[in-house]
C-alpha positions in Angstrom: 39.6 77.2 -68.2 37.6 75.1 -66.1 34.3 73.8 -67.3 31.2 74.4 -64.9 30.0 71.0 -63.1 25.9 70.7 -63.7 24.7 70.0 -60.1 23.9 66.6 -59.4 20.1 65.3 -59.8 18.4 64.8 -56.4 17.6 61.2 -55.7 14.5 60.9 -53.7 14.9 58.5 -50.6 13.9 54.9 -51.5 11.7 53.3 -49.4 12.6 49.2 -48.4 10.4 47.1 -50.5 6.8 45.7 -49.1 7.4 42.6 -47.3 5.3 39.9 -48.8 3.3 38.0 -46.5 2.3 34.3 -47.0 -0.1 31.6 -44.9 3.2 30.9 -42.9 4.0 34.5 -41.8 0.8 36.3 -42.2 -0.6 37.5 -38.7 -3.3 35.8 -37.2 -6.4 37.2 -35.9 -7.1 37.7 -32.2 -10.6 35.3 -32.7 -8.0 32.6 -34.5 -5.3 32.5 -31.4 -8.5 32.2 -29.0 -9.8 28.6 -31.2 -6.3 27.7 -31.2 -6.0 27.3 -27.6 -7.0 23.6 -26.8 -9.3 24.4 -23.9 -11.4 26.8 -25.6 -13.9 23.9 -26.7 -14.1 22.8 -23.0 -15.2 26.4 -22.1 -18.1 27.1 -24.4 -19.6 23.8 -23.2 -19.0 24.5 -19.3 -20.7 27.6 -20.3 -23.7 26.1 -22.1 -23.6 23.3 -19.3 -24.0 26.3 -16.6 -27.1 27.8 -18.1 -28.3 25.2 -18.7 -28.9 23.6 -15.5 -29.4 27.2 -14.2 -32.6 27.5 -16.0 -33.8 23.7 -15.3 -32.8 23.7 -11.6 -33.2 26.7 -9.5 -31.7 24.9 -6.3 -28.5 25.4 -8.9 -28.3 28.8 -8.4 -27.4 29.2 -4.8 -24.0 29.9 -3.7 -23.8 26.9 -1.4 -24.7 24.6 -4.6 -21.8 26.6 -6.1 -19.3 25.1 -3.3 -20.7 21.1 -3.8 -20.1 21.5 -7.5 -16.6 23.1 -6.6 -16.1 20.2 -4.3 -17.3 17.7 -6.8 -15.1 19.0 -9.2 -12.1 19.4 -7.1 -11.5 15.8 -6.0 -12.4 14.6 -10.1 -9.8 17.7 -10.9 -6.5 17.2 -8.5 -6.2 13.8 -10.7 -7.4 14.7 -14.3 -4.6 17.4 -14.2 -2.0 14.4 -14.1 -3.2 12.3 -16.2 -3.9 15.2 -18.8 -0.2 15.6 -18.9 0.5 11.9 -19.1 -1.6 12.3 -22.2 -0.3 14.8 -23.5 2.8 13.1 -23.2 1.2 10.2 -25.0 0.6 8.0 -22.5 -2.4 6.8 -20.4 -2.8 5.4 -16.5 -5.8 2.9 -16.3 -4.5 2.1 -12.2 -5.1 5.8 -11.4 -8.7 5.0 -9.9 -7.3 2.3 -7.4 -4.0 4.2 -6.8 -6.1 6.7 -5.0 -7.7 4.0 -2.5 -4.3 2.3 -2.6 -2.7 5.2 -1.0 -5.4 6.3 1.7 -5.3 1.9 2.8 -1.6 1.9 2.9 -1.7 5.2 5.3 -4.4 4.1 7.3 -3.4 0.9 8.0 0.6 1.9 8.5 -0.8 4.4 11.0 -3.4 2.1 13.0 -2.3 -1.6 12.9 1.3 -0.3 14.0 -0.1 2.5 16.5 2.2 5.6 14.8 1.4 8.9 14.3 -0.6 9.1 11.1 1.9 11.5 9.6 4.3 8.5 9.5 1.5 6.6 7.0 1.2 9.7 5.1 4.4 9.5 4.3 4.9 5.6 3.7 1.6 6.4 1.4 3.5 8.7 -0.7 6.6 6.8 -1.5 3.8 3.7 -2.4 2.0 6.2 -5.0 5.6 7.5 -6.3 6.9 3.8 -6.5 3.5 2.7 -8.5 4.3 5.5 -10.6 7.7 5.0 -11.5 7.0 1.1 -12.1 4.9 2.0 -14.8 6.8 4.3 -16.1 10.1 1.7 -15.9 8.1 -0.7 -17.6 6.9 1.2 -20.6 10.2 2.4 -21.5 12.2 -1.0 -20.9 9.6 -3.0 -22.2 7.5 -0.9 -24.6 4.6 -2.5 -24.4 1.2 0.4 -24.7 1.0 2.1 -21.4 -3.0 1.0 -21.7 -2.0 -2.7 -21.1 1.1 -2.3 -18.3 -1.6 -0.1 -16.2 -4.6 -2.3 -16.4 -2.2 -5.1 -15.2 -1.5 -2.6 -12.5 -5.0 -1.7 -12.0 -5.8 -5.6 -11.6 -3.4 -6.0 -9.2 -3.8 -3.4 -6.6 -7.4 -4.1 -6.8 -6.9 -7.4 -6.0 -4.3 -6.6 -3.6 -6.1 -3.6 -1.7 -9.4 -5.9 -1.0 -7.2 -9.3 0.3 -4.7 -7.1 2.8 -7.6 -5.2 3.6 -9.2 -8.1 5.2 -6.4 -9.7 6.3 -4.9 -6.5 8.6 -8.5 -5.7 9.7 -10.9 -8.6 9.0 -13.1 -6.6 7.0 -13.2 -4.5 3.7 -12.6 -1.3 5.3 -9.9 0.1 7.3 -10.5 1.3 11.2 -11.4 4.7 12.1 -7.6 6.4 12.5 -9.7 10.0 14.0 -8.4 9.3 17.6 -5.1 9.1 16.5 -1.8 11.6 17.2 -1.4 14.1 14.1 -4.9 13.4 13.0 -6.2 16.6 13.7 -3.4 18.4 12.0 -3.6 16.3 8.9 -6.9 16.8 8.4 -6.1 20.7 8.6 -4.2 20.0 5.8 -5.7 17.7 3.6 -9.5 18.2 4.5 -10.7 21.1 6.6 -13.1 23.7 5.4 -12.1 27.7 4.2 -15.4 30.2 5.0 -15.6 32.8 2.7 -18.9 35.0 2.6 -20.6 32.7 5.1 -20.0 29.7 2.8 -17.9 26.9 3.6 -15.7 25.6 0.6 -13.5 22.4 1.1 -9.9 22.9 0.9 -9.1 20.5 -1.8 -10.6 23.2 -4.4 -7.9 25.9 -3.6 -5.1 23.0 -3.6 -7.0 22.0 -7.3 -6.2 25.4 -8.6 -2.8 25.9 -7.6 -2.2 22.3 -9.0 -3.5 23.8 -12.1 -1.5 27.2 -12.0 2.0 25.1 -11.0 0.9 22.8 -14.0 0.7 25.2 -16.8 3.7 27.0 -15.9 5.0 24.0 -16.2 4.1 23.0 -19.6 4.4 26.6 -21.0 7.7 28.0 -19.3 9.8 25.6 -18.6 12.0 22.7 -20.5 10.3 20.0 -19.2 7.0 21.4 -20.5 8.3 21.5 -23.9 10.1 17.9 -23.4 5.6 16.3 -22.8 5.0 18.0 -25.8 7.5 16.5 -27.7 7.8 13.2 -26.8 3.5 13.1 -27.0 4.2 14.2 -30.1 6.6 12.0 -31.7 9.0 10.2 -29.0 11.6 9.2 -31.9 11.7 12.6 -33.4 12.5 13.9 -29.8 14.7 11.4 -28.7 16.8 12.4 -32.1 17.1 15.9 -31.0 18.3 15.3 -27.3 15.0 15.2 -25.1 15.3 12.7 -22.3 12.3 10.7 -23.3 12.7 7.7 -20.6 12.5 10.3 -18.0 10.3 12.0 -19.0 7.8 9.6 -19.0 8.7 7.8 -15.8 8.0 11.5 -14.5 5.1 12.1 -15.9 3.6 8.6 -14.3 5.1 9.8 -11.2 3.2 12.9 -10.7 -0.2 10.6 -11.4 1.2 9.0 -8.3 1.8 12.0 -6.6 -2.0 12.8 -7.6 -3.3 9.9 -6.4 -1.6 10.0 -2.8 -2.9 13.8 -2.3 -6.8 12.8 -3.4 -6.0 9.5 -1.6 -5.2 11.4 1.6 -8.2 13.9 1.3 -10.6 10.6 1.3 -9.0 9.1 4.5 -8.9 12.6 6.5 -12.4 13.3 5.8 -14.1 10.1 6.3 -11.6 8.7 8.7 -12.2 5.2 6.9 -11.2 3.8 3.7 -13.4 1.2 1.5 -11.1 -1.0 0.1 -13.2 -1.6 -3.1 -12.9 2.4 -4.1 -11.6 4.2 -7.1 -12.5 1.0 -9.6 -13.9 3.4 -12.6 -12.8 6.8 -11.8 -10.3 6.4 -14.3 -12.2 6.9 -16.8 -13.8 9.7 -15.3 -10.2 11.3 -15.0 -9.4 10.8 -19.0 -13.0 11.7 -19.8 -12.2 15.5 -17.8 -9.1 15.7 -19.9 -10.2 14.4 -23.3 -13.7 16.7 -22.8 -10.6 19.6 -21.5 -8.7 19.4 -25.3 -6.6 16.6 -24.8 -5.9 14.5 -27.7 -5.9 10.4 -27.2 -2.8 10.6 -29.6 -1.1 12.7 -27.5 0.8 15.7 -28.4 -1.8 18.3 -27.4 -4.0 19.7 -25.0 -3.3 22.4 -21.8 -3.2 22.2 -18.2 -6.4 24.2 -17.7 -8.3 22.2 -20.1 -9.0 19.3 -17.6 -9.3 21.7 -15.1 -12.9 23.0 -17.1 -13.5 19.6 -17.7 -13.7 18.6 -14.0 -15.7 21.3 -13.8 -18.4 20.2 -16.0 -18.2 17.1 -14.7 -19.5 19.0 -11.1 -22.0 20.7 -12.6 -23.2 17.5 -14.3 -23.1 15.4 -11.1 -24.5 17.7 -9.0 -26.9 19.3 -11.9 -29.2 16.3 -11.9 -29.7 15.8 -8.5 -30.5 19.7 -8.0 -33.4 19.6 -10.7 -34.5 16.5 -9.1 -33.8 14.0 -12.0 -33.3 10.2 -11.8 -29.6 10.3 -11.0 -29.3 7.2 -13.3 -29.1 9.2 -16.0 -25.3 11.1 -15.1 -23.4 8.6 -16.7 -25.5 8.8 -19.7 -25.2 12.9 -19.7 -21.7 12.2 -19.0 -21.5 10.1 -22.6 -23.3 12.6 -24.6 -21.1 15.5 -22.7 -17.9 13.6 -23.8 -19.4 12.8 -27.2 -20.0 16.6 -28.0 -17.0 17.9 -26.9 -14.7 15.7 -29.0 -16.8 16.9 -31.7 -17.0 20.5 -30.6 -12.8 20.2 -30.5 -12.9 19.2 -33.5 -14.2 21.4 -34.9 -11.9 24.2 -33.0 -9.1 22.8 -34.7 -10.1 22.6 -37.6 -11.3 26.4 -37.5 -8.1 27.3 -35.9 -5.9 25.1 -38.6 -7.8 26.8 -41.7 -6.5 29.6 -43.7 
């Protein structure tokens, strides 16, 4: 006789045990990504820099102020893009100032003292900027001395060299007017006409400024060379361990300065027709101030592509600010200190917040 099986117990369905989240995995909050982002600093003091002046300066508040600051901010921006990424990539370009007079002589001079179309010294001007470019670059990485000192040896000597074959081409220390010229009048379609929009007339230069900035952080955020600034800004050894192509990358990177130096270089000479050969000494600074006040660190390593783009702006607002509410405009580059001074602080403290558990 067989024996009677007892049905089996009923297992109840076991559920997959709770994951345990730590600091390293734990999601973070929405308000946390946002101070993460290194521009983020830049944009809450463009925003207190905008009321500002809108309360102090009612001139400030009219759309045709809104298209000088634009402008103002445009011509600082198309070069602070650059050398934000040269930053980044843990570098810095002190000849970027005189670069951009260096390339509007060389075209004006090309295209009046040998009577050719102009287009001919835009070109000429171009492969000048990209050759000052990839000198420095060459030099840093065969010689590794700090890009601070290679640059100000080339900022010495095409300041030097931009006032002597100045004078000795045209007598003078500026170049002859080139707006009589063949291909003038297309070039300066390109380089420096005017866009109305809404009755207002805004320079070209800030539409080319913003698709600069949209080409440069796809750049850094979607593609391999993007990640390869970040790395070698970061640590170049470390990268160069793991395969990135560190000497090209940085000869790159001090190529596109050049390449931002020739486009600001040619919006000069289209829209004034003339070229100072004394120019540009300074507004190197002014370009590594926009990125630092953008989130760039000095270190290199970090920052964003729309960082110096907010810091250019700010640096419109401020330039065009005082002179709106009728102050002393003496005092820019002392707003400009305390500007730069409180946003490296105000970064700071971003980081910080976005670093913290």
């Amino acid at each position: 006789m067989s024996q009677a099986t007892a049905p089996a117990a009923r297992r109840e369905p076991t559920s997959p045990p709770a994951t345990q989240k730590d600091g390293r995995t734990a999601q973070r909050s929405l308000g946390r990504r946002l101070l993460a982002r290194p521009e983020i600093g830049a944009l809450i003091a463009a925003v207190a820099v905008y009321v500002f002046f809108f309360a102090v300066a009612p001139a400030f508040r009219d759309v045709g102020a809104l298209s000088t600051v634009l402008y103002q901010a445009s011509v600082m921006g198309i070069m602070a893009i650059p050398v934000a990424l040269l930053m980044i990539g843990g570098e810095f370009d002190l000849s970027a100032g005189v670069a951009v007079t260096t390339s509007a002589l060389t075209a004006s001079m090309i295209s009046f003292q040998l009577s050719m179309n102009v287009w001919t010294g835009v070109v000429v001007a171009l492969v000048v900027a990209l050759a000052v470019g990839a000198f420095n670059g060459w030099l840093l990485v065969r010689t590794g001395l700090p890009s601070f000192l290679i640059t100000l040896g080339t900022f010495l000597i095409l300041q030097g060299a931009n006032l002597a074959v100045t004078k000795i081409f045209t007598g003078n220390v500026a170049t002859d007017s080139i707006s009589d010229m063949q291909g003038f009048d297309q070039a300066k379609k390109v380089f420096g006409s005017e866009i109305g929009i809404g009755g207002v007339d805004f320079k070209i230069t800030i539409f080319y400024w913003l698709i600069f900035a949209g080409i440069a952080t796809w750049l850094l955020l979607r593609t391999k060379f993007g990640n390869w600034i970040l790395a070698v800004g970061g640590n170049k050894e470390s990268a160069r361990a793991v395969g990135v192509p560190v000497n090209f990358t940085k000869i790159a990177l001090f190529m596109g300065v050049g390449f931002g130096a020739w486009f600001v270089g040619m919006h000069l000479l289209f829209s004034f027709n003339t070229v100072q050969s004394g120019e540009g000494v300074g507004n190197e600074f002014l370009y590594i101030i926009a990125a630092v006040i953008g989130g760039c660190l000095l270190t290199g390593g970090y920052g964003s592509a729309v960082g110096p783009v907010i810091g250019a702006f700010i640096f419109g607002m401020v330039s065009q600010g005082i002179v709106y509410a009728n102050w002393n405009p003496d005092w820019f580059k002392a707003f400009l200190g305390v500007m730069l001074l409180l946003a490296a602080l105000v970064n700071l403290w971003v980081r910080r917040q976005a670093t913290r558990r």
